[in-house]
C-alpha positions as CSV (number, residue, x, y, z in Angstrom):
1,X,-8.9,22.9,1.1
2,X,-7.3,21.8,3.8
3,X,-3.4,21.8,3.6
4,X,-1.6,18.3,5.4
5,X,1.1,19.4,7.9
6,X,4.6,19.2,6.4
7,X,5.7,16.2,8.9
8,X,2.9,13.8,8.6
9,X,4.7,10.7,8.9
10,X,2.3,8.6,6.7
11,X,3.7,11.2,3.8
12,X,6.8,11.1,4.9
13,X,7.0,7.1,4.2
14,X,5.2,7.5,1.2
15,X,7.8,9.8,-0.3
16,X,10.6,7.2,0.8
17,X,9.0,4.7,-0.7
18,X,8.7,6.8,-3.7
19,X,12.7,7.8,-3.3
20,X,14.9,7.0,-6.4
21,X,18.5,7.6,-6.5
22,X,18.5,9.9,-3.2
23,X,16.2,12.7,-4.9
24,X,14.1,13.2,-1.9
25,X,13.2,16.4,-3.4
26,X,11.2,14.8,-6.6
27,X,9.8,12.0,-4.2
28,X,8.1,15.0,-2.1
29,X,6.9,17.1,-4.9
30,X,5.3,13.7,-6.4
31,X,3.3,13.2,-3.1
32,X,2.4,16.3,-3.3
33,X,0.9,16.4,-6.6
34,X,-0.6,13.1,-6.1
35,X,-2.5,14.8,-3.0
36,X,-3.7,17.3,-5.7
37,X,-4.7,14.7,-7.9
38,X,-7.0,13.4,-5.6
39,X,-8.5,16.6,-4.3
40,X,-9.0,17.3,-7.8
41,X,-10.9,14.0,-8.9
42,X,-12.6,13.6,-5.8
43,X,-13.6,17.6,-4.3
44,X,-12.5,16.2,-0.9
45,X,-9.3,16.6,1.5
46,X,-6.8,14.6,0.2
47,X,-5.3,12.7,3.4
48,X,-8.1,11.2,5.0
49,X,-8.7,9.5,2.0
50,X,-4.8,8.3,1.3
51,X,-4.7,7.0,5.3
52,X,-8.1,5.1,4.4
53,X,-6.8,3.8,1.0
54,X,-3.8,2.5,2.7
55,X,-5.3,0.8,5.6
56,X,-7.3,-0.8,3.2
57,X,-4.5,-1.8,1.4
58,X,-2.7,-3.3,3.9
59,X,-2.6,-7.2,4.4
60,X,-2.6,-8.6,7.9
61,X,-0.4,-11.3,7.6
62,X,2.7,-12.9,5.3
63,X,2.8,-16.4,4.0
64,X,6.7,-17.1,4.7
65,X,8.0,-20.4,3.1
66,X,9.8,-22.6,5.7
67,X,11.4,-26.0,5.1
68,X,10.1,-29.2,7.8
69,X,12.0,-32.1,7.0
70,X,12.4,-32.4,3.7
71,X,9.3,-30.4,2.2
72,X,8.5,-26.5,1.6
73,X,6.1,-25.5,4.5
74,X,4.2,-22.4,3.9
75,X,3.4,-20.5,7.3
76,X,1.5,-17.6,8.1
77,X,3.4,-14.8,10.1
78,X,1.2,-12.0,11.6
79,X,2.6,-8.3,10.4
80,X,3.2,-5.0,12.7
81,X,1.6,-2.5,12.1
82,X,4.5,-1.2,10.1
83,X,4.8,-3.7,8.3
84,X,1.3,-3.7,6.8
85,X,1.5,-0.4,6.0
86,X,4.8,-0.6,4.0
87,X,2.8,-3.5,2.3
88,X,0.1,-1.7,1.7
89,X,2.0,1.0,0.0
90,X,4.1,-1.4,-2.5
91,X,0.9,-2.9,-3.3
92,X,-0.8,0.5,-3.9
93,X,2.6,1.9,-6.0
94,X,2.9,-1.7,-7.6
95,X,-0.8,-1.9,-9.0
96,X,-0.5,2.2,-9.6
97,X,2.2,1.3,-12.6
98,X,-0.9,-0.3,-14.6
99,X,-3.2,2.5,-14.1
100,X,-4.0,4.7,-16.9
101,X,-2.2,8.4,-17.1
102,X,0.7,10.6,-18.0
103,X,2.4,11.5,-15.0
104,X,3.3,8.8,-11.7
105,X,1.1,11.8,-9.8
106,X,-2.0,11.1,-11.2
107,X,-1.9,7.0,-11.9
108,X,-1.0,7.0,-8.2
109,X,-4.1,9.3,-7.4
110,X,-6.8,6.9,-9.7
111,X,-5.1,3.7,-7.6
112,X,-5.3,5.4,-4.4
113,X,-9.1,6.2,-5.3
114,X,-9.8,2.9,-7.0
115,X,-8.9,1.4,-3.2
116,X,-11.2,3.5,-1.5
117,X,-14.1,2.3,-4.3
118,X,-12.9,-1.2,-3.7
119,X,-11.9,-2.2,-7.6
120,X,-8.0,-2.6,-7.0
121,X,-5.7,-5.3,-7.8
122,X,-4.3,-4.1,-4.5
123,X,-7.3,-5.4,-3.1
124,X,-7.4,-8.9,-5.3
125,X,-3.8,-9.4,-3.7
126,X,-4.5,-9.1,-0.1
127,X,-7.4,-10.9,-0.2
128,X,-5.6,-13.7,-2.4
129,X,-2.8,-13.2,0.3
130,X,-5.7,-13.8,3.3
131,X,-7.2,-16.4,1.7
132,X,-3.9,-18.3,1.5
133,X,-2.9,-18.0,4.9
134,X,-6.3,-19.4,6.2
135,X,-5.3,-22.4,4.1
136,X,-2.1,-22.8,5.8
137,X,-3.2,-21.5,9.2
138,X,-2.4,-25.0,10.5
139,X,1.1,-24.6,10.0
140,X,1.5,-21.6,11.9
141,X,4.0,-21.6,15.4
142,X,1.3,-21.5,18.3
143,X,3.5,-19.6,21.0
């Protein structure tokens, strides 16, 4: 099995994102595991598949609610590519809370693999989340 370097900085986010109450330590180790998970379930290395499922994840654009004289205008705003991939993890660590499984390790690990197969409510958001910007892609600021 191939072993991820220690400063992958897509790991790196995903254990900040995991952080709770400054215990980076706990955060790491949980990434870790969840890497195992997957190598487990799926007999494949773990990080091309967690870079994929992310990507997929990851919604292109934000509907941002702006007031226009008098009514509540929803716009679409394009993201960075930052951006999308913290969304992309929330929506992955959101929709892993309803998964099925003891540990946060290994309901992470059946979300991150239930992306990648294409049956995630990750996936029902950002497409729910796309569809509604292309509703309200006339309001968007042409620059």
């Amino acid at each position: 099995m191939l072993i991820p370097p220690v400063s992958d900085p897509l790991l790196h986010f995903l254990a900040s994102s995991l952080l709770n109450h400054g215990k980076r330590a706990r955060a790491e180790r949980i990434v870790s595991r969840t890497l195992l998970y997957i190598h487990a379930l799926t007999r494949a290395p773990p990080l091309p598949i967690l870079r994929h499922a992310l990507i997929t994840a990851s919604p292109a654009v934000k509907c941002v609610s702006q007031k226009r004289s008098g009514k509540n205008v929803v716009r679409p705003a394009a993201l960075t590519e930052k951006q999308r991939i913290r969304a992309g993890v929330h929506a992955v660590l959101a929709a892993s809370k309803n998964k099925s499984g003891k540990t946060v390790e290994e309901r992470l690990a059946r979300e991150i693999i239930a992306v990648v197969n294409g049956d995630s409510k990750a996936i029902t958001d950002k497409e729910l989340m796309h569809k509604q910007a292309m509703v309200n892609r006339g309001n968007a600021l042409v620059k």
